[in-house]
C-alpha positions in Angstrom: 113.0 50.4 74.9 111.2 51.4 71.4 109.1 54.2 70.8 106.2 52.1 69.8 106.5 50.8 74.0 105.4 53.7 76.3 102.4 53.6 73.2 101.3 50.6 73.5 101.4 50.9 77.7 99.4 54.1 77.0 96.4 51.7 75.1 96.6 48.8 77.8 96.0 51.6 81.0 93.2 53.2 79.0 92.0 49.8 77.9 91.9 48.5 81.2 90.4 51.9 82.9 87.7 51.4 80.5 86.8 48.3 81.6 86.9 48.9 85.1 85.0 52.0 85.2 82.1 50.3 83.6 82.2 47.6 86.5 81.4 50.5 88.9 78.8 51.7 86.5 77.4 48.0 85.8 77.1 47.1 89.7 77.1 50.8 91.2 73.6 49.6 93.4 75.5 46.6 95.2 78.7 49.2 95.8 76.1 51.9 97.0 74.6 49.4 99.2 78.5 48.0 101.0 78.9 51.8 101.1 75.7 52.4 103.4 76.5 48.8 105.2 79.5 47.2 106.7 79.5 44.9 104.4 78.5 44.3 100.3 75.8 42.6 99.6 75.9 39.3 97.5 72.5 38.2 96.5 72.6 40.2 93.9 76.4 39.2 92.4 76.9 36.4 90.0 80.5 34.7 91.1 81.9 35.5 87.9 81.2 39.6 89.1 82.2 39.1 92.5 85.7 37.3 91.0 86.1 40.4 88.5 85.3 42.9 91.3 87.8 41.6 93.4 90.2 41.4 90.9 89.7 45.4 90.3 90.5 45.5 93.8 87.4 47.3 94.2 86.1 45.1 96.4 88.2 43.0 98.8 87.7 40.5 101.1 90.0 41.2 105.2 89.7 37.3 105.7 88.3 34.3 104.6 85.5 33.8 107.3 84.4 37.3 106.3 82.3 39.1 104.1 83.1 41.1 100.9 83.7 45.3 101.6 84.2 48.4 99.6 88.3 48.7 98.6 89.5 51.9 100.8 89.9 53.8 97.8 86.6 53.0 96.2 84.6 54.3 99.6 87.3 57.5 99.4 85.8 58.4 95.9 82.1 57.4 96.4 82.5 60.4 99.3 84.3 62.5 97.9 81.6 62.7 94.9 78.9 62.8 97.1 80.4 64.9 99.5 79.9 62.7 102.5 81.3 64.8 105.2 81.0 62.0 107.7 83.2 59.9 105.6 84.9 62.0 104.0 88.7 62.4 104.9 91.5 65.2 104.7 94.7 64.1 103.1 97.6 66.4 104.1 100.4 64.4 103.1 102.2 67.2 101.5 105.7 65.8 101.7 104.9 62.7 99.4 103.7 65.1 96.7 107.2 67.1 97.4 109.5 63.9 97.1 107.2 62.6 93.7 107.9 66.5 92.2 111.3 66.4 92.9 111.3 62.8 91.0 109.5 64.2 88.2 111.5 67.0 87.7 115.4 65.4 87.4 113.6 62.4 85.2 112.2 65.6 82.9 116.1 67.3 82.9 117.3 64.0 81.8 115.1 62.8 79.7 115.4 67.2 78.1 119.4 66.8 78.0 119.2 63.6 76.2 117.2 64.8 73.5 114.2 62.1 74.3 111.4 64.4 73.7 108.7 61.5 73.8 110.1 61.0 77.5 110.4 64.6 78.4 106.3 65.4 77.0 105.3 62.5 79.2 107.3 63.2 82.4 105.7 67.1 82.0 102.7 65.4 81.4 102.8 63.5 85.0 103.9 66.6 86.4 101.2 69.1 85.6 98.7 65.9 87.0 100.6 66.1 90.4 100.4 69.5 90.8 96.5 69.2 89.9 96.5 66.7 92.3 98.4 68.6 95.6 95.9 71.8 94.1 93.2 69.7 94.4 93.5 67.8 97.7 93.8 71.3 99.3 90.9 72.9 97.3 88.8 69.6 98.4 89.9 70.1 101.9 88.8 73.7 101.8 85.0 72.7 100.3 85.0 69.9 103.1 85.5 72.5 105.9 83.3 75.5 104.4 80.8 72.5 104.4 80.7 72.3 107.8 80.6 75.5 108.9 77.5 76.2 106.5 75.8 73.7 107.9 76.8 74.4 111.7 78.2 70.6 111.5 74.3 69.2 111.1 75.9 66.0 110.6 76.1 65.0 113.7 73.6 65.4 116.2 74.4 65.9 119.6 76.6 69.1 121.4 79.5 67.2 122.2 80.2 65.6 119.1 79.7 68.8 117.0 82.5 70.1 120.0 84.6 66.9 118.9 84.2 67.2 115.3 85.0 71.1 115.2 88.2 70.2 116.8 89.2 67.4 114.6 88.2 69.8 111.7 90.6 72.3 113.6 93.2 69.9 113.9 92.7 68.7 110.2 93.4 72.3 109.2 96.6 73.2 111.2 98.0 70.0 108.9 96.9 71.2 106.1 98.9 74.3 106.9 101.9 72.5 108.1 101.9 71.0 104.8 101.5 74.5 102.8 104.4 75.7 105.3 106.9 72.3 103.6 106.7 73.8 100.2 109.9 75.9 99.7 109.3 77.8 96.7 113.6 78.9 97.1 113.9 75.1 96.8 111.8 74.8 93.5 113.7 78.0 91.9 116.7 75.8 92.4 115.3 72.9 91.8 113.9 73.9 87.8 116.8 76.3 87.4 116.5 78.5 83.6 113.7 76.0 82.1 110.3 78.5 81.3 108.2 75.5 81.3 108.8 74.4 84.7 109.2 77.6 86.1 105.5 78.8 85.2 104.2 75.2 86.5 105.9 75.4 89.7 106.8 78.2 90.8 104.4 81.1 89.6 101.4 79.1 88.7 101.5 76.9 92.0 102.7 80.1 94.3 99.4 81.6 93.1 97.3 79.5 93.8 98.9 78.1 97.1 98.2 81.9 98.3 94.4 81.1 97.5 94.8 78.0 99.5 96.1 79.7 102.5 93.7 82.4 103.0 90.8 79.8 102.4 92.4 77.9 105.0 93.0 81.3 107.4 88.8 82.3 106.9 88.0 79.0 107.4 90.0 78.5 110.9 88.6 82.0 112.2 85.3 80.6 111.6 85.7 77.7 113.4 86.8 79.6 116.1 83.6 81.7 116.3 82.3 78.6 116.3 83.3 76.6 118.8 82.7 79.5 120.6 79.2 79.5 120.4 79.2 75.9 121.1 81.1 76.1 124.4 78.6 78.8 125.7 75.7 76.8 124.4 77.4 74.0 126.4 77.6 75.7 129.4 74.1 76.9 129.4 72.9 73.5 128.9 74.6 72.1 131.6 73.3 74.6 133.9 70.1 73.6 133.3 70.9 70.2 133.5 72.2 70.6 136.8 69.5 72.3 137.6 66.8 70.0 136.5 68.9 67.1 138.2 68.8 69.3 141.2 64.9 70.2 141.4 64.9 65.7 140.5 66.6 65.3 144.1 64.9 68.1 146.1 61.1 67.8 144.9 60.0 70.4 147.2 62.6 72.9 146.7 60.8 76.6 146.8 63.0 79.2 145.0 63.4 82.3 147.8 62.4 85.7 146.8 65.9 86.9 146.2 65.1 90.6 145.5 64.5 90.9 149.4 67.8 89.9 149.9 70.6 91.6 150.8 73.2 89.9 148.8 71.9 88.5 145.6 73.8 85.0 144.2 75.5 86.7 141.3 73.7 84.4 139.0 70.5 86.6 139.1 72.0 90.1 139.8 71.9 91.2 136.4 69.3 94.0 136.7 70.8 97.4 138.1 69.7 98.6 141.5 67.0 101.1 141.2 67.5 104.1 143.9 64.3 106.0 145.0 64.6 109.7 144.3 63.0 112.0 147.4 62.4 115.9 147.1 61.7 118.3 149.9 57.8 119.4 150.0 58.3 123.2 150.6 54.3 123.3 151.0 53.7 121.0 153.8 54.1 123.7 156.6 54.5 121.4 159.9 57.9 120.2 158.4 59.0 124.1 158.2 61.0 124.0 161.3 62.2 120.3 160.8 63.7 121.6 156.8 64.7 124.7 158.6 66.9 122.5 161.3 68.3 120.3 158.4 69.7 123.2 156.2 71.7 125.1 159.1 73.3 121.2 160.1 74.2 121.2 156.0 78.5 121.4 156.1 79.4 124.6 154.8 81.5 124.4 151.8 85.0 125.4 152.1 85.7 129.0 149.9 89.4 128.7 149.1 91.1 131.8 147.8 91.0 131.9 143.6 94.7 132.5 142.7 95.0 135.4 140.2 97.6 135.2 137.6 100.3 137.8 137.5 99.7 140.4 134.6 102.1 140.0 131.8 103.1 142.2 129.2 101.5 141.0 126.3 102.7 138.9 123.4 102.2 139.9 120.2 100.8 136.6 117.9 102.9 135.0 115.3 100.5 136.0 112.2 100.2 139.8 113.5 104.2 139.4 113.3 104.7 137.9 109.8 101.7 140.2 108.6 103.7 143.3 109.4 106.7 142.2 107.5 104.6 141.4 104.7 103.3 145.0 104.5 106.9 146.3 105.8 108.7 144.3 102.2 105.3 145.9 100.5 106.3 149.0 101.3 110.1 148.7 100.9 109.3 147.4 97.0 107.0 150.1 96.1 109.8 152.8 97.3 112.4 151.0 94.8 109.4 152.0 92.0 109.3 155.3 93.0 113.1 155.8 92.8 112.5 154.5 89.5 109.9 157.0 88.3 112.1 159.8 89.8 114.9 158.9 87.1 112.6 159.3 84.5 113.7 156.5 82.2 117.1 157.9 82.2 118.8 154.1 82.8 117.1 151.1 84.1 117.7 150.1 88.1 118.6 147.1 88.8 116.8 145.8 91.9 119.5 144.1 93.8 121.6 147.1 93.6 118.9 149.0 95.0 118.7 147.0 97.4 122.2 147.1 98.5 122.4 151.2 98.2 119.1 151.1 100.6 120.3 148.9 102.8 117.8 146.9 103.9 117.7 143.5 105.8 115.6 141.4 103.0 117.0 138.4 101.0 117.7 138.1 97.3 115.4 135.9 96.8 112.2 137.1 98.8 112.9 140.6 97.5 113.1 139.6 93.6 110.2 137.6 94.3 108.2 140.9 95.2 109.3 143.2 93.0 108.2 140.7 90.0 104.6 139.7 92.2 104.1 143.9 92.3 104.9 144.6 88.9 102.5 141.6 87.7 99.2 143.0 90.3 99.9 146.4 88.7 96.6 147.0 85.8 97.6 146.8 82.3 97.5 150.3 81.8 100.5 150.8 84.1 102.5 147.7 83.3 102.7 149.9 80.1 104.7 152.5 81.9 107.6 150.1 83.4 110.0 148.0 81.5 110.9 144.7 83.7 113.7 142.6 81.9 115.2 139.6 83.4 118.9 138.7 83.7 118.5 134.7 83.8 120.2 132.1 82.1 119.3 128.1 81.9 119.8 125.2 84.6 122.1 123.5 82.5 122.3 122.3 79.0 119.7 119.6 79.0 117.2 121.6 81.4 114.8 124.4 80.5 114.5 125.8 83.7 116.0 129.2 83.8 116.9 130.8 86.9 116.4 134.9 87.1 119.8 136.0 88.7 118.1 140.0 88.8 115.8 142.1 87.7 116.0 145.7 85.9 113.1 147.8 86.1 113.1 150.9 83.5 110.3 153.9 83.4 109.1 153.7 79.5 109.4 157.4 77.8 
């Protein structure tokens, strides 16, 4: 085939598109009226029309007795632009879309490893419209159903069939997630291997917004929910009072008894809480003296059981008081290692570990470097002035400038 072919197929499709769009433009009020009726009709239609519309296929005729309808297709785009929701239909064929992108994808890889880039532009071409379409049908699918809800289904009239439609809806949208659930986005990976283009077409761009897709769908099937809720108590309410109103047809003299002298009230009308009457003694009406008088010495004592006393304990001292008075013990221990200092009078600097090994106390390296430092840094400036404090410290390692002090050596300054 020549390169002047898919060209010239190009021109005949938009040719022919052309023409036929401006026959739904040129008769749109017979179409309108066939979409309102059963049937379209033809006072209005020349035969040579009729013949043209028919061989658009957007009219057809189911026998030869009958009369001319809308095509299936045509009545599927008239509501879909007018939002019909009582026409208006779900597709959720999802694994036609999957077997045409598979198609699309090994006739792209060929038409690539042959070098036909004419072939390959027009094969991406049909590939970005498919996945416009599969994005579309669900996006259409999510504005038919968030329709509904905002409109508490006011398309159709009665209880029950708003009951019937929200369940169709319901059903409609379990599909549409059964179809979201055949994509396998491993499969596509595989399936477009190292090639950028068809990697950020079907995999990234179409995982993003297939996410959108599915949380539309999710908000919208919780909604429903709540809603056919409400409808099933409405339901119920109304065919109480059906019942009832049927009931009051058949017994015409039916009184309603007084059913707060009763008993037992029907749990139907038992929804107010029982009101108990409160009483108090009157201790100034003095002929019931001696009756109050009786009733108080019948009154049960009250049973006086023994309190059990805990044993004493010796007591335990807290945990802070504790780790305060080793705090002020190390204190204390520190500023004694000063004062050996001072009494040397600068003759040689102390180092503080080995004080702390001569003295022998209990204290770790590391908390008792840590206080010697802390005490000589809370000293004033004016005594700071008086000591000396060098550090024996060397680096981390090579490529680190942390430096860790191994001692400290304390000096009195002449």
């Amino acid at each position: 085939m020549s390169a002047a072919d898919p060209q010239v197929l190009e021109s005949r499709l938009i040719t022919t598109g052309v023409e036929r769009l401006a026959l739904l433009g040129k008769h749109a009020d017979a179409l309108m009226a066939g979409y309102t009726r059963d049937e379209v009709p033809l006072a209005g239609l020349r035969t040579t029309a009729l013949n043209r519309l028919l061989a658009a296929r957007i009219l057809w005729r189911p026998d030869e007795q009958g009369g001319v309808k809308l095509a299936p297709k045509v009545r599927e785009l008239i509501a879909e632009m007018l939002a019909d929701e009582a026409r208006r239909h779900v597709n959720a064929d999802v694994a036609e879309s999957l077997e045409l992108l598979r198609s699309l994808v090994q006739s792209y890889r060929e038409a690539r490893d042959a070098g036909e880039y004419l072939r390959q532009e027009q094969q991406l071409l049909r590939l970005r419209q498919e996945v416009d379409d599969l994005n579309g049908r669900f996006a259409d699918a999510i504005d038919s159903l968030w329709r509904r809800l905002n409109s508490d289904f006011g398309f159709v009239s009665r209880l029950g069939d708003k009951i019937r439609e929200n369940e169709r809806a319901q059903k409609q949208i379990e599909r549409l997630l059964d179809g979201l659930a055949l994509i396998d986005f491993d499969e596509l990976i595989d399936l477009v291997g190292g090639d950028g283009t068809l990697r950020k077409l079907l995999v990234s761009g179409l995982q993003q917004q297939l996410t959108q897709h599915f949380t539309g769908l999710r908000e919208a099937q919780r909604r429903m929910i709540e809603l056919m809720a409400r409808f099933r108590q409405q339901q119920s309410r109304s065919r109480l009072v059906a019942g009832m109103a049927g009931f009051l047809r058949e017994h015409p003299g039916f009184v309603p008894g007084n059913y707060a002298m009763r008993s037992e009230v029907p749990a139907l009308f038992n929804h107010a809480a029982p009101l108990r009457a409160a009483g108090a003694v009157a201790l100034d009406n003095d002929a019931d003296t001696r009756v109050l008088v009786e009733l108080l010495h019948r009154l049960p004592k009250p049973a006086q059981r023994p309190e059990a006393v805990a044993a004493a304990t010796a007591a335990d001292m807290q945990e802070s008081t504790l780790v305060a008075a080793r705090q002020q013990a190390l204190k204390e221990d520190v500023e004694g290692f000063y004062l050996a200092v001072v009494e040397r009078q600068g003759e040689e600097p102390v180092s503080a570990l080995d004080y702390l090994d001569q003295a022998g106390h209990d204290w770790s390296p590391e908390i008792w470097l840590f206080q010697v430092i802390a005490e000589y840094q809370g000293l004033p400036r004016t005594e700071q002035r008086a000591f000396r404090l060098q550090h024996d410290e060397e680096p981390a390692s090579p490529f680190n400038d942390l430096r860790l002090i191994h001692d400290v050596v304390l000096q009195l300054v002449a």
